[in-house]
FIKOLZA-1660 file (N, C-alpha, C; in steps of 0.1 Angstrom, whole numbers, plus 5000, padded with zeros to 4 digits):
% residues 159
   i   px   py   pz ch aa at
   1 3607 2718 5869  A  X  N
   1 3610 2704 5871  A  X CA
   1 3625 2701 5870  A  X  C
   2 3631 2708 5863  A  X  N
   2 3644 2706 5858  A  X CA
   2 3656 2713 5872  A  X  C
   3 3649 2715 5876  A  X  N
   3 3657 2723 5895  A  X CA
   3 3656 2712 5904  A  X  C
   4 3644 2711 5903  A  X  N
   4 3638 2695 5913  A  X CA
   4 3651 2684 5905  A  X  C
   5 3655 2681 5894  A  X  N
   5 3664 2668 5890  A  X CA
   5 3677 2672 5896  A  X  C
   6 3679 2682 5888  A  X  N
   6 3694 2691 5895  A  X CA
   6 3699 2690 5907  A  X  C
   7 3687 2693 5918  A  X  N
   7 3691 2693 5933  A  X CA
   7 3693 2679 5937  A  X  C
   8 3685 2669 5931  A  X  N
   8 3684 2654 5933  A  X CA
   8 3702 2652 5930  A  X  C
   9 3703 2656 5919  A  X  N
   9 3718 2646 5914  A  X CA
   9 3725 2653 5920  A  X  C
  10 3724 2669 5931  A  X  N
  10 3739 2674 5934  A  X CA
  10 3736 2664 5950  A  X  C
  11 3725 2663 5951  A  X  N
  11 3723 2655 5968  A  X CA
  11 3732 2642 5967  A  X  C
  12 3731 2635 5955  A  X  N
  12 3733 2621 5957  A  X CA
  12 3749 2625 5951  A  X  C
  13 3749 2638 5945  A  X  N
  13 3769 2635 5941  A  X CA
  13 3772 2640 5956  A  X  C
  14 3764 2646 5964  A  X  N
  14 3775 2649 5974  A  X CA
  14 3776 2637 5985  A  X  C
  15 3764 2627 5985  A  X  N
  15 3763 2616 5993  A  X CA
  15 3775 2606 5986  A  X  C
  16 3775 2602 5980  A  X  N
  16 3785 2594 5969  A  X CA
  16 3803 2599 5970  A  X  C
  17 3800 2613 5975  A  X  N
  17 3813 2621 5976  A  X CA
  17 3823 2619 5990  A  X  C
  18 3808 2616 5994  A  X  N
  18 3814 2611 6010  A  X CA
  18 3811 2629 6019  A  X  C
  19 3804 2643 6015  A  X  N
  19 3803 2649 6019  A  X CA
  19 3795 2649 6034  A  X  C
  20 3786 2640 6033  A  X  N
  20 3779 2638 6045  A  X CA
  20 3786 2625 6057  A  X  C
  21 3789 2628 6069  A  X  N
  21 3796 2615 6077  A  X CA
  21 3786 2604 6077  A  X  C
  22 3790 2595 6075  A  X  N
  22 3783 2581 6073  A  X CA
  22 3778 2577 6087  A  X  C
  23 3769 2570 6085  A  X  N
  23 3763 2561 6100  A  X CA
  23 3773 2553 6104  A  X  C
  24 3767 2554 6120  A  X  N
  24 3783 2546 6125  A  X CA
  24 3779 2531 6119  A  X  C
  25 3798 2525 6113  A  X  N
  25 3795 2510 6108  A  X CA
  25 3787 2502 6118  A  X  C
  26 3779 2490 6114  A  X  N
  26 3774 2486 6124  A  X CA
  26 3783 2474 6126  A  X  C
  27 3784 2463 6139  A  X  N
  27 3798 2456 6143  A  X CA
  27 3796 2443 6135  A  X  C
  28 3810 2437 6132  A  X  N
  28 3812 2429 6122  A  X CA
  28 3808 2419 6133  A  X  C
  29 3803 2407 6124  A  X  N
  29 3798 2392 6132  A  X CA
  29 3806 2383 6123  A  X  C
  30 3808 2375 6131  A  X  N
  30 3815 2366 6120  A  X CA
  30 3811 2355 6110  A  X  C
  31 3794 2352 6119  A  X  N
  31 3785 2339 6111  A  X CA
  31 3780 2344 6101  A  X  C
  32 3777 2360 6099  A  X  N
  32 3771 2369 6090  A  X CA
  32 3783 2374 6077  A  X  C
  33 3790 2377 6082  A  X  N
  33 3801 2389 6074  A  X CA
  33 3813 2382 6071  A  X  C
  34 3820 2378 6084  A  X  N
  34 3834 2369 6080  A  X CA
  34 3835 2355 6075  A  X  C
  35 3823 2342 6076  A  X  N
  35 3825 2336 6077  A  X CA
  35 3820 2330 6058  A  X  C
  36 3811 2338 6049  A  X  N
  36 3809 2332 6041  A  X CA
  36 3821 2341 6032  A  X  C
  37 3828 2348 6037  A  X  N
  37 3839 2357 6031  A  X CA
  37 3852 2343 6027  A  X  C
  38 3854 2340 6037  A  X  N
  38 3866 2328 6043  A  X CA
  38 3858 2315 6037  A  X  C
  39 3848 2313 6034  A  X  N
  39 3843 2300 6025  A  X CA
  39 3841 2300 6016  A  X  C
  40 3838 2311 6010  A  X  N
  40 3836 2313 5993  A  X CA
  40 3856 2314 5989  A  X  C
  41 3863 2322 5996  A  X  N
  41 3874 2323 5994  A  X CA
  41 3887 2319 5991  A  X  C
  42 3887 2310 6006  A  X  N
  42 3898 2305 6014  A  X CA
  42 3896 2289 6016  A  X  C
  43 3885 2284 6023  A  X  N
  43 3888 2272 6026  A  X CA
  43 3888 2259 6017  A  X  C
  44 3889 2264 6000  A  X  N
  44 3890 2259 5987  A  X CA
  44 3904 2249 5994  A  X  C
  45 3918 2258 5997  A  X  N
  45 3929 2258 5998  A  X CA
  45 3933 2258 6018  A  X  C
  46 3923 2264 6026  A  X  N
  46 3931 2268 6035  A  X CA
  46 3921 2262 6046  A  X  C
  47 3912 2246 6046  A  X  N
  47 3900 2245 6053  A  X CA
  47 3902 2233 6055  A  X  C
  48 3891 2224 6059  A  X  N
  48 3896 2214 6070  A  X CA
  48 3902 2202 6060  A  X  C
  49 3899 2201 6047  A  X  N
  49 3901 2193 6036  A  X CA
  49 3918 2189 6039  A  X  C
  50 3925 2178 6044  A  X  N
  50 3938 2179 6043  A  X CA
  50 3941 2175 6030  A  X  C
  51 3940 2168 6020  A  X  N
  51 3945 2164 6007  A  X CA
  51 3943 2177 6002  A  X  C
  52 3933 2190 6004  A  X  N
  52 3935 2201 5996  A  X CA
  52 3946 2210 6003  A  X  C
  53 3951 2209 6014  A  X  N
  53 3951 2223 6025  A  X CA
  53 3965 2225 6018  A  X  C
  54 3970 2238 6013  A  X  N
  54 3983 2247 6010  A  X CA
  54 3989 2249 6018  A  X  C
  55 4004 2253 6022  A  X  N
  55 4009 2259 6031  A  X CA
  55 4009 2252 6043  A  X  C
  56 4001 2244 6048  A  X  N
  56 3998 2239 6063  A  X CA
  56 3991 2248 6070  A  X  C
  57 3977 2258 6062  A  X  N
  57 3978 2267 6069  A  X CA
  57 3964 2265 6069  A  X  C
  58 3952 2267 6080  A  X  N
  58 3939 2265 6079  A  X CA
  58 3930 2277 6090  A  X  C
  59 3923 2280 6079  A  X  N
  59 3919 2293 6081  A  X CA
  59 3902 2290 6086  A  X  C
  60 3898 2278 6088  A  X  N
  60 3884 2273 6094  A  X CA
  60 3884 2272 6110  A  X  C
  61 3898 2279 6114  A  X  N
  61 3895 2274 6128  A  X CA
  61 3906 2286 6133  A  X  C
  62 3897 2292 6144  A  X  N
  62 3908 2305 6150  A  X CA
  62 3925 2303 6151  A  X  C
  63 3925 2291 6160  A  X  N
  63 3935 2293 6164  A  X CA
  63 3946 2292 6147  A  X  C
  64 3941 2287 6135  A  X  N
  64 3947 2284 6125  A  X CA
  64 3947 2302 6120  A  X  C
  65 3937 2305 6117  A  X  N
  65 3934 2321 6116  A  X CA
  65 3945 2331 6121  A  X  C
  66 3946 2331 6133  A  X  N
  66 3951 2337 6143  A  X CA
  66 3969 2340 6140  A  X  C
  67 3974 2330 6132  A  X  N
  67 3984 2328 6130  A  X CA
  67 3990 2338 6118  A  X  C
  68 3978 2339 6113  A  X  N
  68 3984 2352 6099  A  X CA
  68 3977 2365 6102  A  X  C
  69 3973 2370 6118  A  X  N
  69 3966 2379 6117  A  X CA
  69 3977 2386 6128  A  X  C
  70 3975 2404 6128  A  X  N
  70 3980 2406 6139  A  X CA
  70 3969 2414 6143  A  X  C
  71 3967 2417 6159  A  X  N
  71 3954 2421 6160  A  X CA
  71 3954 2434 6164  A  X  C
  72 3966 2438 6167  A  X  N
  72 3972 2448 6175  A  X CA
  72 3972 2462 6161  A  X  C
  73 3971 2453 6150  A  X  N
  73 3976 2461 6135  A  X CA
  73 3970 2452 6125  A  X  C
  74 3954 2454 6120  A  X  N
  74 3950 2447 6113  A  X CA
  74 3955 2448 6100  A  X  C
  75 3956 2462 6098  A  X  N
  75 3960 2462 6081  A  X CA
  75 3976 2457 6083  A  X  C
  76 3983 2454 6088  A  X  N
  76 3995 2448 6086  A  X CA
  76 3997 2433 6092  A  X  C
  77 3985 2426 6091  A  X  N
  77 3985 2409 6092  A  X CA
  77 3986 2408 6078  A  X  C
  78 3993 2393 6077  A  X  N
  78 3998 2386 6068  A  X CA
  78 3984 2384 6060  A  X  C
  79 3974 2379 6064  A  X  N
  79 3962 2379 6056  A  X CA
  79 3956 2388 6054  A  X  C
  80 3957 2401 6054  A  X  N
  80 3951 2411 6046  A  X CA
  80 3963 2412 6036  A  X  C
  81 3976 2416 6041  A  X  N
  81 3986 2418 6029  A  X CA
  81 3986 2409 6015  A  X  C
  82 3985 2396 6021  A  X  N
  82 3980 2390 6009  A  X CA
  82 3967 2389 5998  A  X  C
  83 3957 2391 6008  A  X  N
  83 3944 2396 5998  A  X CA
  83 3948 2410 5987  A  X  C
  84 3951 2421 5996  A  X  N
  84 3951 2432 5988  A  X CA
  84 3965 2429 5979  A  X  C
  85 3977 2425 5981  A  X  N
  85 3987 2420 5970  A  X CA
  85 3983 2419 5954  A  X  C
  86 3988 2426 5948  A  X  N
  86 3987 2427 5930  A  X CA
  86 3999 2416 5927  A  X  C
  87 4007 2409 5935  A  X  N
  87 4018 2403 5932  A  X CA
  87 4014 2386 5932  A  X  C
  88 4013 2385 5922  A  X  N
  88 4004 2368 5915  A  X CA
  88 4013 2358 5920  A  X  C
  89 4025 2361 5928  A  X  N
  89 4031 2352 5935  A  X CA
  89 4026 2354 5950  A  X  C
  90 4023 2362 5956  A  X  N
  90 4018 2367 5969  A  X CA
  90 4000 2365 5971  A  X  C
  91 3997 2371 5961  A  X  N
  91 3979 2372 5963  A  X CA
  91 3972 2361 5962  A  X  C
  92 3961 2365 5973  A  X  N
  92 3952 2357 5975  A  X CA
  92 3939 2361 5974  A  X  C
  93 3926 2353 5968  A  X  N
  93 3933 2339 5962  A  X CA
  93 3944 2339 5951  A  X  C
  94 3949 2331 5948  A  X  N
  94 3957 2332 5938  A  X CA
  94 3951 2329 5925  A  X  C
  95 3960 2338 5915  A  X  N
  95 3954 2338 5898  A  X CA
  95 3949 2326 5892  A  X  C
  96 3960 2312 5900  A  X  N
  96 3949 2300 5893  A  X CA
  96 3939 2295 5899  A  X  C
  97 3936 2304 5909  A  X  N
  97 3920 2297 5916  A  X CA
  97 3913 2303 5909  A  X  C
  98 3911 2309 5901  A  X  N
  98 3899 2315 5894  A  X CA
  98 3894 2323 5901  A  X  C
  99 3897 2327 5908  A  X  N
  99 3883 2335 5916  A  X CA
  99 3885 2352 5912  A  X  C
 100 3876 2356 5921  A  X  N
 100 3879 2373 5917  A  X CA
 100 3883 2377 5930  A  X  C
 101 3893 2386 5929  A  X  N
 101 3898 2397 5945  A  X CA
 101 3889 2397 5950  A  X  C
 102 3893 2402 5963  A  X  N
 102 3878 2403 5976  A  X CA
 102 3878 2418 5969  A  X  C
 103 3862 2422 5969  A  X  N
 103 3864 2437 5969  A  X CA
 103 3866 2445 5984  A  X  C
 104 3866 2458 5978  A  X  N
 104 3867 2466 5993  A  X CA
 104 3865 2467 6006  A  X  C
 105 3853 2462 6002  A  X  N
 105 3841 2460 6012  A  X CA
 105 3845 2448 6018  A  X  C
 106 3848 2438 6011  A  X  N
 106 3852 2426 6018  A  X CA
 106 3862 2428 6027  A  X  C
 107 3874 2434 6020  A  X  N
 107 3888 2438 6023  A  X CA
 107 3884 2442 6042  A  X  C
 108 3875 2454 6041  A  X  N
 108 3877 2466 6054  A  X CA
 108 3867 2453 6060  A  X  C
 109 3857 2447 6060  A  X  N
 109 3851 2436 6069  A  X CA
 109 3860 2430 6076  A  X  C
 110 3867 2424 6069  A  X  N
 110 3881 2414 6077  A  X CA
 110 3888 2420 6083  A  X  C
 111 3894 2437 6081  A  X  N
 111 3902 2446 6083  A  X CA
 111 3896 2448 6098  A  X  C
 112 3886 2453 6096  A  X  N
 112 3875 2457 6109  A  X CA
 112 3875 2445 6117  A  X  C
 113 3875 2434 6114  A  X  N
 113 3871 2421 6120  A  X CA
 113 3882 2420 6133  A  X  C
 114 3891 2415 6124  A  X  N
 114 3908 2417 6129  A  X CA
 114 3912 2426 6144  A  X  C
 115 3906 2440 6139  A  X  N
 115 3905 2448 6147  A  X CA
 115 3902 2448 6163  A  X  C
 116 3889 2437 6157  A  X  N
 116 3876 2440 6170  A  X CA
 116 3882 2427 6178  A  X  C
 117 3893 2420 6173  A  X  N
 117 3900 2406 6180  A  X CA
 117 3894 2395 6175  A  X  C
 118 3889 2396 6163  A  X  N
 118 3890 2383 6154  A  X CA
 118 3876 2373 6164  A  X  C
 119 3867 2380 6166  A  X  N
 119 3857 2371 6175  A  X CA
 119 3857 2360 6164  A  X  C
 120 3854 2345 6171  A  X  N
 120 3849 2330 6163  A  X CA
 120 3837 2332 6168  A  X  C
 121 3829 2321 6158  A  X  N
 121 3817 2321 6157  A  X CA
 121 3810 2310 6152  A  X  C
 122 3803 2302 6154  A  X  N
 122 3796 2292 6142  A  X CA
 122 3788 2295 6132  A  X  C
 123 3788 2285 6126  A  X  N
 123 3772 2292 6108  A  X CA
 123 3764 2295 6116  A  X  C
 124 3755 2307 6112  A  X  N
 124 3746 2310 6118  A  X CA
 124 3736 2303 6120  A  X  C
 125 3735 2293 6111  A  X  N
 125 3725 2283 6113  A  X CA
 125 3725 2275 6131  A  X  C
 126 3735 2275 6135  A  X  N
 126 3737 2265 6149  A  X CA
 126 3736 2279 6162  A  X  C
 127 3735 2291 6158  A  X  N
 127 3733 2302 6170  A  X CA
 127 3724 2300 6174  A  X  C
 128 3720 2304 6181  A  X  N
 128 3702 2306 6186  A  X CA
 128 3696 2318 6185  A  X  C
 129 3686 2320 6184  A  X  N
 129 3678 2328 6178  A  X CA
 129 3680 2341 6191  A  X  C
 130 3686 2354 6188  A  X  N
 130 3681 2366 6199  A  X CA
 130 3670 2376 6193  A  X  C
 131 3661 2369 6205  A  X  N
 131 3653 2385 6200  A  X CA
 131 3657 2396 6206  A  X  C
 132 3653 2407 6194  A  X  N
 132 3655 2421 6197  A  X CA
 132 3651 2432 6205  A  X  C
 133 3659 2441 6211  A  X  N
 133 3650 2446 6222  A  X CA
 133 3640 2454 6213  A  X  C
 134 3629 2454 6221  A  X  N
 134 3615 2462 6215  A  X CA
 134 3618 2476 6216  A  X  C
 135 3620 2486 6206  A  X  N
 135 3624 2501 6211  A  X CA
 135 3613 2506 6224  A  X  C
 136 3618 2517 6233  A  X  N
 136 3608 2519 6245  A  X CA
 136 3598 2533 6237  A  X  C
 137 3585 2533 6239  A  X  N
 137 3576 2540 6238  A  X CA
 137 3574 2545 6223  A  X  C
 138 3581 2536 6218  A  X  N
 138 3571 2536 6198  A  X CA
 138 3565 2527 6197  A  X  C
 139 3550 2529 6193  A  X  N
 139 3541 2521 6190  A  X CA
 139 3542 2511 6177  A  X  C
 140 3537 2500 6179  A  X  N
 140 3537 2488 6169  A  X CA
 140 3528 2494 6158  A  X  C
 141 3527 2493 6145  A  X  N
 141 3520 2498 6133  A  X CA
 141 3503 2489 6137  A  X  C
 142 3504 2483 6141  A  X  N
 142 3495 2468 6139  A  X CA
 142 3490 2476 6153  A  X  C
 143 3492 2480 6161  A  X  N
 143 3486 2488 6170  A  X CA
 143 3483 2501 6171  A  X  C
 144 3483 2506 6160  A  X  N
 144 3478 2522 6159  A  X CA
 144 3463 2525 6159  A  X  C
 145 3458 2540 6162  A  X  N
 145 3445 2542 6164  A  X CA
 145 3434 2537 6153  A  X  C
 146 3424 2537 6160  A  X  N
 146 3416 2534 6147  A  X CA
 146 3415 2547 6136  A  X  C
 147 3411 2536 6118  A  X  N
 147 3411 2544 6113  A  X CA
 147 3397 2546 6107  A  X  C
 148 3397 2554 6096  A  X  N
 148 3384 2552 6088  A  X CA
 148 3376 2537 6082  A  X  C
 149 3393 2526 6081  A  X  N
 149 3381 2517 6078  A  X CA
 149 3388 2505 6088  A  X  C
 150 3389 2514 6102  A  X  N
 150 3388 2495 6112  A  X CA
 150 3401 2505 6121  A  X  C
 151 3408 2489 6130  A  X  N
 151 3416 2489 6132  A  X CA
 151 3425 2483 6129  A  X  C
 152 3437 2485 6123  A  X  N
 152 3446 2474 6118  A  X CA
 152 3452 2466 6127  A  X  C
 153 3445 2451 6123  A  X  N
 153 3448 2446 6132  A  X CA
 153 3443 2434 6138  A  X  C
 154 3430 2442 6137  A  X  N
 154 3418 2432 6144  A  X CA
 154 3411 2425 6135  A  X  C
 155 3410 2413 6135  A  X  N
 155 3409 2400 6128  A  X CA
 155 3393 2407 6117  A  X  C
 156 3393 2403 6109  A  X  N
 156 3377 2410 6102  A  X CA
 156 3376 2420 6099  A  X  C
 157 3383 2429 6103  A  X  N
 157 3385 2446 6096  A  X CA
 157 3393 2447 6085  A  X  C
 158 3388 2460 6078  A  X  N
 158 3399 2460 6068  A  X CA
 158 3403 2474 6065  A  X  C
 159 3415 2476 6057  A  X  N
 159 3420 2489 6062  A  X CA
 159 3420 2496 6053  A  X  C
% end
């Protein structure tokens, strides 16, 4: 039993290690990933609010965005340098907003975002719904063969 735990914790230190190449990222969206990043964040200080807005700078609307980003070189836009900044005169948010640093994850989202040319987007709430393509030639669970007790599936059976 004690080989069985062993091999469990060297799998998951070597997963954790980064030994194995990761699945490709999947692509940043902005109503999903960037957009509640920049609301919980930023538009405290940097959103359509003018009595609150800092700097003159508004980060709810691309073309306002656009302005501190470079796309050509994401990690060297003005708005990542500022996020990652340890300098309490530089960093954002700043130490009297209370808030906490973006973590990493947040960091490489925006980073990645940047990258991909800063797509805009609405709350997801106002997209419209896409359905997904159906994979070709895998069967639905709910349509599998019959079993010993029915088909799953069919109204009155049970499984």
């Amino acid at each position: 039993m004690s080989r069985i735990v062993v091999a469990h914790l060297c799998a998951v230190a070597a997963v954790a290690a980064g030994a194995f190449p990761a699945a490709a990222a999947e692509p940043v969206r902005f109503s999903r990933d960037v957009l509640p990043i920049l609301s919980e964040n930023c538009f405290a200080c940097h959103g359509p609010d003018e009595g609150h807005r800092e700097a003159d700078l508004r980060l709810d609307t691309r073309e306002g965005a656009i302005a501190v980003m470079r796309l050509d070189a994401p990690a060297e836009s003005e708005l990542i340098a500022r996020i990652v900044s340890t300098d309490p005169d530089v960093q954002m948010p700043p130490p009297s907003a209370h808030k906490k640093p973006l973590t990493e994850e947040q960091v490489d989202l925006l980073t990645r975002w940047i990258g991909d040319g800063a797509q805009w987007g609405v709350h997801w709430a106002f997209e419209p719904p896409v359905k997904p393509a159906v994979p070709a030639g895998e069967s639905h669970p709910l349509r599998a063969p019959p079993t010993q007790g029915g088909q799953l599936g069919r109204p009155g059976t049970r499984a």
